[in-house]
N, C-alpha and C positions, 0 to 999 in steps of 0.2 A: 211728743212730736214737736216739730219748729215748724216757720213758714217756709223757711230752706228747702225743708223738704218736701212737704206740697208742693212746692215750685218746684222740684224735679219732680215728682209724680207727676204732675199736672205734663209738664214736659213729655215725659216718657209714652202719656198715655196719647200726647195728641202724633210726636214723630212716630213712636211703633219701633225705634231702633237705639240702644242704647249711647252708643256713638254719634248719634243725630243732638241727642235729649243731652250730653254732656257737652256737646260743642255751644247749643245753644243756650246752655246756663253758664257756660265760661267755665267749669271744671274740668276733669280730670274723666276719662269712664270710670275706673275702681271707686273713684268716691262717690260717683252717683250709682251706680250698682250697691254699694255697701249703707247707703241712706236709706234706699229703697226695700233691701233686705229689712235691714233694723226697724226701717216702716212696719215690714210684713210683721215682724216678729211681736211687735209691740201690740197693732190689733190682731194678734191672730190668727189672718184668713191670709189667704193668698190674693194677691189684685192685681198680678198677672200671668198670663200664661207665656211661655220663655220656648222660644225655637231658635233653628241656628240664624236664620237671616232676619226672624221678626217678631215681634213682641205684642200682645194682644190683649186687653184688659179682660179678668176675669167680670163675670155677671156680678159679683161684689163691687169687683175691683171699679165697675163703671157706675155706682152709686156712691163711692168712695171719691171717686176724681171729681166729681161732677159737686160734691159737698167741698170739697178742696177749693174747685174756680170759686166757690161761692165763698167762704171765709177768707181768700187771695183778692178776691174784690171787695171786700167790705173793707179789710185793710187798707186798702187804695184810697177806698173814703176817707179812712179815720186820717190820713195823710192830707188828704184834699181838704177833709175840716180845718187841720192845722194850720196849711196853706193857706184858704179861705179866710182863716181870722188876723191873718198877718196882712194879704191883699189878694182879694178874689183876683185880680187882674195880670197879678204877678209869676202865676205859674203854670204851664204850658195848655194847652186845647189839643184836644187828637181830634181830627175830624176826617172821614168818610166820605165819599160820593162814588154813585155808581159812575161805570165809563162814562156813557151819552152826557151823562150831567158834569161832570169833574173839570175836563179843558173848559167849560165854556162860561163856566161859576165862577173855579177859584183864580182866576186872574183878580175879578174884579173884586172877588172876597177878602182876598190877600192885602192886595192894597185899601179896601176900608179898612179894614182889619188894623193895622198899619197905622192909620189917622187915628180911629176911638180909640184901641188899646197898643200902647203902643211897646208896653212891657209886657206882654202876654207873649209868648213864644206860640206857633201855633206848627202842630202836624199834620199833615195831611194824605190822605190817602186814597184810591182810587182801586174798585175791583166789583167782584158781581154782588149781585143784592147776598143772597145766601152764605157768603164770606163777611160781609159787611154789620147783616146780622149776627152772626156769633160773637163776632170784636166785640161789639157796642153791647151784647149780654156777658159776656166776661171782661169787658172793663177797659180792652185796650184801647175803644173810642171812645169817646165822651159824644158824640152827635154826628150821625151820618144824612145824607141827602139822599132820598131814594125814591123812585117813581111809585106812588100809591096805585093796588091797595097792596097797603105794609102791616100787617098785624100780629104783634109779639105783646107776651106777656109784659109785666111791669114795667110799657115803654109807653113815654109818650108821644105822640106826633101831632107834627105843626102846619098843615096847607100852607105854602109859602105863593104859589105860582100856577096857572095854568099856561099851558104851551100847547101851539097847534103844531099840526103837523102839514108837511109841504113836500112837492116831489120835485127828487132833482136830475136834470138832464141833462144832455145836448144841448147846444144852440140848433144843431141842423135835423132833433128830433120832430117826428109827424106829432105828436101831442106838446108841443111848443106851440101850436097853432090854436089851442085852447085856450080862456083866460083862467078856467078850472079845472081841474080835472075831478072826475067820475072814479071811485074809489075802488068799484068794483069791476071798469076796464081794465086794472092794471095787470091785471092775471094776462092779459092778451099780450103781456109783451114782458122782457128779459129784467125781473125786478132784483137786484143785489140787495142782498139781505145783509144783516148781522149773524155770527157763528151762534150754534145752538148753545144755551146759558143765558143770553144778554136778554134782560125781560123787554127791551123793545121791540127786539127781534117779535116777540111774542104779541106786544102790543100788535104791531104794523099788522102779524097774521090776520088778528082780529078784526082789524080795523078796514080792509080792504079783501072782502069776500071774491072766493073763488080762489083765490091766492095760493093758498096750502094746500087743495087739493092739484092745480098747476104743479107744483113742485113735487108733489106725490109722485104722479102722472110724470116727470122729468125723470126723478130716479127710478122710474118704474122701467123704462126706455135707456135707462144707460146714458143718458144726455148728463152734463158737465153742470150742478150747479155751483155757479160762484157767491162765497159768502165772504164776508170779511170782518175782519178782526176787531176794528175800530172808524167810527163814522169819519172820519178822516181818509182812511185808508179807500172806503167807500164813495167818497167825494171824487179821490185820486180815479178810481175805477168805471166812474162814472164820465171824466175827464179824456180816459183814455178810449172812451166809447165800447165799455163792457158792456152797459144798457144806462139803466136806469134806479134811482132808489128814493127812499123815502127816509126823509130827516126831520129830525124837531123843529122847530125854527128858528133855535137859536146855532146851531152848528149849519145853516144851508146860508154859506157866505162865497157866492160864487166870483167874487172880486180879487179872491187866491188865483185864480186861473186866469184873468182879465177878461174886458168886459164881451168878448161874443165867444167863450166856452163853452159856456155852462147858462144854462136858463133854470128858476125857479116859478112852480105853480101851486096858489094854492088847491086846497082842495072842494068841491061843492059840499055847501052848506046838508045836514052838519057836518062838520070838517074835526074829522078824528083829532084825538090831542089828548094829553095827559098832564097828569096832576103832580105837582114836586112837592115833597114835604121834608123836613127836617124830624127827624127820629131820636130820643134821648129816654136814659133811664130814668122811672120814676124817684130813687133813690137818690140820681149825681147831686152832690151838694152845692154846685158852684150856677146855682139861677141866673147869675150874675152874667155870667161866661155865657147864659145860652140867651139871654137878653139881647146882649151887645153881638151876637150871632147873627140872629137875626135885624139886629138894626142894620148890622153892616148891609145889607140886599134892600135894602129898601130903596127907592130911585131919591138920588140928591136933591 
């Protein structure tokens, strides 16, 4: 067997469509269908099961793939070693951050980034914790940003930050008239959420009781709730006097809209907030690269 063809297994088994799995390795379908056979035939066993519109790994077949990521990522190593001894600094960073955290980081990451390393090519990417984790255990990040708690096997993580959290309004809302607000009034009135997946969504439920079962009680009634896609989007909605929502406090910058929009309050002591951490494999070879990561956030 080659690496070629783990990387189409690996492919096959995560699209489910042969057509899918050959576009994204850049060939042909007959040559990744005839790889994949030659695979079967070489161990053996069969490692998938084959219908007309979709493709399923066999119970082998998914002990088979899953050792495949793992010797496709160690190769990634032995390349990063090689890199590494020529110049840690020299070859590219994949990095990760959930939504809430991604717009509001990587401006200012990018640009340190920028000053310390200035030959380091750097990726980045942005999506839910759950997606972010699989990357950074198969190899395609090298360190993700994610709101703790975050716990996976052979990773390490780094506290970088705690963040409070803050409610954003109206200018001409009745709880503008607070200089705090009460975390578990807010059930009493029209709170715009984040879409089901976004773990702040999840955080905020926590953090301001009564809340989820309000929304319970909304769909229970057939009443409309609005959630939105992105804290941005939520700021807009809040702007356009949909209600009201709750932000990090690094995204409640109500000076987008000018100055009598939008009003920001904290919240009464103790005032919910969470924790950012930086995530990396125990394995990545490049220290170096998760070093200067983290220097880059540190305040000038």
């Amino acid at each position: 067997m080659t690496l070629t063809e783990l990387r189409y297994l690996v492919a096959l088994a995560e699209s489910g469509h042969f057509r899918k799995a050959a576009e994204q390795c850049s060939v042909s379908q007959p040559t990744l269908s005839i790889a994949i056979k030659k695979l079967e035939t070489e161990l053996g066993v069969c490692l998938f099961e084959r219908a007309r519109h979709k493709v399923a790994t066999t119970p082998t077949g998914e002990l088979i793939v899953e050792q495949a990521r793992a010797v496709l990522r160690e190769t990634q190593n032995l390349r990063l070693l090689a890199e590494q001894g020529k110049d840690p600094m020299g070859s590219m960073l994949s990095v990760g951050a959930i939504y809430t955290v991604g717009p509001y980081l990587f401006p200012r990451l990018v640009s340190r980034l920028q000053q310390l390393a200035p030959n380091m090519p750097l990726f980045i990417e942005e999506s839910y914790t759950a997606s972010l984790r699989v990357k950074l255990s198969n190899g395609e990040l090298d360190a993700i940003f994610v709101a703790l708690p975050f716990t996976e096997t052979d990773t390490v993580t780094r506290t970088l930050f705690d963040e409070s959290f803050v409610v954003l309004l109206p200018q001409d809302h009745p709880l503008t008239e607070h200089s705090h607000i009460n975390a578990s009034s807010l059930a009493e009135h029209q709170v715009l959420l984040m879409g089901e997946g976004h773990c702040f969504r999840d955080q905020v439920l926590e953090a301001c009781p009564g809340l989820q079962r309000a929304i319970r009680e909304k769909y229970a009634q057939g009443h409309t709730v609005v959630e939105g896609g992105s804290l941005e989007t939520l700021k807009h909605m809040v702007a356009s006097g949909l209600g009201i929502t709750v932000l990090p406090e690094s995204a409640a910058n109500e000076a987008t809209y000018g100055n009598n929009a939008l009003a920001v309050r904290p919240f009464e002591s103790p005032a919910p907030c969470r924790s950012i951490a930086l995530a990396w494999r125990v394995s990545y070879p490049r220290p170096e690269a998760i070093d200067i990561l983290i220097d880059a956030l540190r305040p000038q």
